[in-house]
C-alpha positions in Angstrom: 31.6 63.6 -45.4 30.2 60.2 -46.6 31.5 57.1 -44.9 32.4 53.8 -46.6 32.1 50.5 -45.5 35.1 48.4 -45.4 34.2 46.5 -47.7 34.3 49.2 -50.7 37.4 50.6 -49.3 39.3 47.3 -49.6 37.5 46.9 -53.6 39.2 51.3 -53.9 41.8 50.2 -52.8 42.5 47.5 -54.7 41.8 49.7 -57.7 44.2 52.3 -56.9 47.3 49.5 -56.6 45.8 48.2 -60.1 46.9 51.4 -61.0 50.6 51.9 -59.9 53.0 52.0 -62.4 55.4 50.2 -61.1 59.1 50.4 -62.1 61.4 47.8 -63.9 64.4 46.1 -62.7 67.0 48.2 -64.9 65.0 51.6 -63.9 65.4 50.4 -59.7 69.3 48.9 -60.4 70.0 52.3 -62.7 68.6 54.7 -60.2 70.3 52.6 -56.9 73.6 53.1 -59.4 73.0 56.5 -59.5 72.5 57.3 -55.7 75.3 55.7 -54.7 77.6 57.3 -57.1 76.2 61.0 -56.4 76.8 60.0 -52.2 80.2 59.1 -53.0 80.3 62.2 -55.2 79.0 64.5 -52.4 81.5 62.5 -49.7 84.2 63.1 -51.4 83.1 66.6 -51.8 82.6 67.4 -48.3 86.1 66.1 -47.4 87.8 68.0 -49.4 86.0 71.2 -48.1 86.8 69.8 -44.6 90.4 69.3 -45.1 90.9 72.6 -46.7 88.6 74.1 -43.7 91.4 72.6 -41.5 94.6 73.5 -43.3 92.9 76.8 -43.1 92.2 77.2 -40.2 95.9 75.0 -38.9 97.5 78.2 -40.7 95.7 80.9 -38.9 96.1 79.3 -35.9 100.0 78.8 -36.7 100.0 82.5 -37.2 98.7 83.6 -33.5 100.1 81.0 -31.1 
């Protein structure tokens, strides 16, 4: 494997970050929108399968002691 000298890796590297599509304000607010509302989505989710774990299980419980 070839080695480069610093100096040409800095001048690739430059060239690959020339290269980065990088994305706009709406596309990071929209997206940041998005993640919060499918957290909240999957929080609310998971609570209600917790409380209906515990009701559940409250009843079972209720039924042998």
């Amino acid at each position: 494997m070839a080695r480069t000298n610093p100096l040409q890796f800095v001048q690739q590297v430059r060239s690959e970050v020339g290269k980065v599509v990088w994305p706009t304000r709406r596309e990071v607010l929209l997206t940041t929108v998005m993640v919060f509302v499918m957290a909240s989505l999957t929080a609310v989710f998971f609570a209600l399968v917790d409380l209906a774990i515990k009701g559940g299980l409250r009843g079972l419980l209720s039924l042998v002691g």
